[in-house]
N, C-alpha and C positions, 0 to 999 in steps of 0.2 A: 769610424762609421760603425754607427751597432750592426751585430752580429746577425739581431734580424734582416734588417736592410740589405744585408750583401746575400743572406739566404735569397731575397725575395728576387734580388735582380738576377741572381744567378737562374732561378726558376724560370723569370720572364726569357732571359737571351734562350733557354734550352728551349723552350717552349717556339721562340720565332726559327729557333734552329729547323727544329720539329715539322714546323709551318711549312717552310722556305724546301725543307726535302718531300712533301706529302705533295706540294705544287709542283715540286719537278716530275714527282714520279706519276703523278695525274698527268701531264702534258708528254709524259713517256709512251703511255699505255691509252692514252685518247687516241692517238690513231687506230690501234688494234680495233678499241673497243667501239669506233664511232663504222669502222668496216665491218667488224659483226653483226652491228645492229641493222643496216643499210642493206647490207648484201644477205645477212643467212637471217637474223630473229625475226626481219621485218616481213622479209618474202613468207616463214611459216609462218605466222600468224595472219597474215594475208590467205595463203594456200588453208588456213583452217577454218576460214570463215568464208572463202568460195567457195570449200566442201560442201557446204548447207544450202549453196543457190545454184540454179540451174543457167548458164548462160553462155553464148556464144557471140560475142564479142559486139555484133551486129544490131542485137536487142536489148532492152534492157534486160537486167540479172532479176531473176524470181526465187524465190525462198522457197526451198523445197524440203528444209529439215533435213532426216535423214535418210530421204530417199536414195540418194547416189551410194551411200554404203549398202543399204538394202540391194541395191542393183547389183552391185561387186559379190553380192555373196550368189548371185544368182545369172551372175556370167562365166561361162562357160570355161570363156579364154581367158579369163583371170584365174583359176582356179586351176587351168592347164600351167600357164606362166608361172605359177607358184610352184607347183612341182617340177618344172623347169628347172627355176630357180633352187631349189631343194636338190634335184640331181647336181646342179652345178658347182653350188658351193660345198655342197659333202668327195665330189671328186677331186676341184681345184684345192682347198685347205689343202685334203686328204696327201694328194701329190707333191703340192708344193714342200708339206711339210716332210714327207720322206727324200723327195730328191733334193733340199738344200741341204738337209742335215749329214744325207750320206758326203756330199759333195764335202759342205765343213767339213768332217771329220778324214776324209780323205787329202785335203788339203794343209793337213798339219802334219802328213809323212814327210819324211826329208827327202828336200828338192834343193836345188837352186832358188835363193830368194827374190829374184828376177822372176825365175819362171812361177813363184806364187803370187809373185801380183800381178803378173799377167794374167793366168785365170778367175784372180778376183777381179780385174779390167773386165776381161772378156764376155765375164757370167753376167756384171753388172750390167753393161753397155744395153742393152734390149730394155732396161727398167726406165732408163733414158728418153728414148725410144717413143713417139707418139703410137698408140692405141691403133689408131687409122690407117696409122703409112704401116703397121707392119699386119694387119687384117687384111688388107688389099693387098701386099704381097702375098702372104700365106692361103689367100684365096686364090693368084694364080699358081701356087705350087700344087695345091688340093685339086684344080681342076681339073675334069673329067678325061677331056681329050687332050687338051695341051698342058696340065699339070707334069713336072718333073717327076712328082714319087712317081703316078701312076707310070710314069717310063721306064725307069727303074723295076718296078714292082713286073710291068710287060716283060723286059730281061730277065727276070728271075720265072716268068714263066704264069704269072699271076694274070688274070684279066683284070681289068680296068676297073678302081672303084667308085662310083658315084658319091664321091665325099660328100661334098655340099648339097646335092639336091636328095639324098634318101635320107629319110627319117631316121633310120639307124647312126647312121654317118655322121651326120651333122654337126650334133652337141657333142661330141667326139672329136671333132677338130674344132671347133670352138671352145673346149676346155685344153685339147694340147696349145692351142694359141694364148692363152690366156698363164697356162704357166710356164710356157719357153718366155714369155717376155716377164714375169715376175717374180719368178723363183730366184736370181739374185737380191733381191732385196732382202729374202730371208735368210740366203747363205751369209752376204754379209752380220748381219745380225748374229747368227749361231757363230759366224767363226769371231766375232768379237765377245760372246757369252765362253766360247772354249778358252780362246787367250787369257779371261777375267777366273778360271778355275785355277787353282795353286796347287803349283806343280809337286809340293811334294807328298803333296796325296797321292800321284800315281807314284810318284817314288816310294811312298809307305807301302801299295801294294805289289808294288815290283819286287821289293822285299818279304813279302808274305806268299810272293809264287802268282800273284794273281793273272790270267790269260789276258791279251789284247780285249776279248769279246767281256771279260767279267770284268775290266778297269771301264769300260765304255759302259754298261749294263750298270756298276752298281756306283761310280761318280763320275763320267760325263751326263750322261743322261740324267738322273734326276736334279744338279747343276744346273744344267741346262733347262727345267722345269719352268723356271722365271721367264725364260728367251720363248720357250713353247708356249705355256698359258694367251704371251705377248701376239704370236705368230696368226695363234687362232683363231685371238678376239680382230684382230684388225684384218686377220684373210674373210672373216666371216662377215665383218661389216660391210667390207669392200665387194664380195663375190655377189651382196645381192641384193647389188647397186648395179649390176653387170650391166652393158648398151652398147657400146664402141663396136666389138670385135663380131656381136651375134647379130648385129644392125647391118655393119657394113659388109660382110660376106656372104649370110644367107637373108638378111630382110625377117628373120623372122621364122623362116622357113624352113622348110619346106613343108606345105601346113602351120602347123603353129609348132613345129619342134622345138626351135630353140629361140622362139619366143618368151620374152621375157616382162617381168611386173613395170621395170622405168620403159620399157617398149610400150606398154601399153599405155601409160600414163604420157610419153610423146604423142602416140597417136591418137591417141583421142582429147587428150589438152591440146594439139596444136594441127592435127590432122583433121579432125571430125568438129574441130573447136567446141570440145564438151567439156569446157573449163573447171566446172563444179566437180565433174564425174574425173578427171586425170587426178586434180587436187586431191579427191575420196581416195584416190590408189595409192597416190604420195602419201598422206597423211599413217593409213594401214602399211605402209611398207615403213614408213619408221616407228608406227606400235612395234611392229613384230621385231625388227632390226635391236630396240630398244631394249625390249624383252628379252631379246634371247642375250643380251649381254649380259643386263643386269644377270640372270640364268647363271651365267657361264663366271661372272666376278661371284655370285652366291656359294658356287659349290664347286666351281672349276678350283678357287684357291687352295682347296683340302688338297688337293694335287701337288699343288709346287712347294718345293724344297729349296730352305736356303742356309747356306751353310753356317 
């Protein structure tokens, strides 16, 4: 058989080879891909082209341009909701990111190894946890007259504080409810970024006299740079998205405290059925969600270290 020949057929079988895995791996990832379009692409570009018409379900839809975003800059309680939103995810990140890391870090002294997966059980278990069942409990713990602290706080001598219904109070237990239940998902995260640092980097500075606080300060920490960058961008997408916990215990309230942007975009897309105008909020809550990532992958990465 000449020498071409067998080149050519060799070519052909790589080639059906080639075929034959490109058809598998399409019928792998069509399911993914046939739910993303269905459930998330299809819905926004739907939600970006009801932004532009005015409608409630009841009448026909009317084309209003861009009226509804005109409106949002010139409403009140969206402009309140945003800073809201802005108080909340600068405390939650904030928090989250100091109480999981301490916890990691505390969680690599010597214990019983029993007793460390207990705590990483323990911490995790609330990330588990629906949004609703643990806002409706922590709402009866916060409450005024029959809440637990406030009984506690009475024994120690303290009067009673109107968590939930004063303005002060409010986003304040709506932000500690928001990181008792999520702050393990980051501890997991930092204590598998601490177990991935190599160890005898502290054994090189353990040699050189280095303290607990100067091995933690000059490689756990920026080490760990990768796991933090990671921590930020996905507390910061998530915090303001925020609706479960600030819905189901104060409404919203008390006034507009801890009213939020996807609150708004409920009530008035499916409360006030001002489908156009909820869409306008949705649409601006994922500019700006957008932006500030991009933001944060532009210049956050000067920050992280890897070794």
């Amino acid at each position: 058989m000449p020498k071409q020949e067998t080149s050519y057929r060799q070519y052909e079988t790589m080639r059906s080879v080639r075929r034959r895995e490109a058809i598998a791996a399409y019928f792998f990832i069509a399911p993914t891909m046939i739910g993303f379009t269905i459930f998330i692409l299809g819905p926004m570009l739907f939600s970006l082209g009801l932004s532009l018409f005015s409608w409630d379900v009841l009448t026909p839809a009317r084309f209003v341009g861009l009226r509804n975003y005109q409106a949002l800059l010139h409403d009140a309680r969206f402009v309140t909701a945003f800073k809201n939103v802005l108080t909340f995810v600068t405390a939650v990140v904030s928090l989250n990111l100091v109480v999981s890391l301490i916890l990691a870090v505390a969680l690599q002294w010597k214990m019983p190894t029993i007793l460390r997966y207990y705590y990483r059980t323990a911490f995790f278990i609330p990330l588990v946890t629906s949004m609703a069942s643990i806002s409706i409990v922590l709402a009866y713990l916060f409450h005024k007259e029959l809440g637990i602290i406030n009984y506690y706080l009475w024994l120690l001598g303290v009067e009673p504080i109107p968590w939930l219904v004063s303005t002060r109070w409010a986003m304040i237990v709506v932000i500690l409810c928001t990181v008792w239940k999520n702050f393990g998902f980051d501890l997991i995260l930092f204590v598998a970024g601490i177990n991935n640092i190599p160890v005898h980097l502290y054994e090189a500075a353990a040699i050189d006299g280095a303290t607990g606080w100067s091995k933690f300060w000059h490689i756990t920490l920026p080490l760990l740079s990768p796991t933090i960058f990671f921590v930020v961008v996905v507390g910061l997408i998530g915090g303001f998205q925020v609706f479960d916990q600030a819905y189901v215990m104060t409404r919203g309230g008390p006034g507009d405290a801890t009213r939020t942007v996807v609150m708004i975009m409920y009530e008035d897309a499916f409360g006030s059925l001002r489908l156009g105008y909820g869409s306008a909020a949705a649409l601006v809550l994922f500019i700006l969600i957008m932006v500030l990532t991009l933001i944060q992958f532009r210049y956050g990465q000067r920050l992280v270290h890897y070794e």
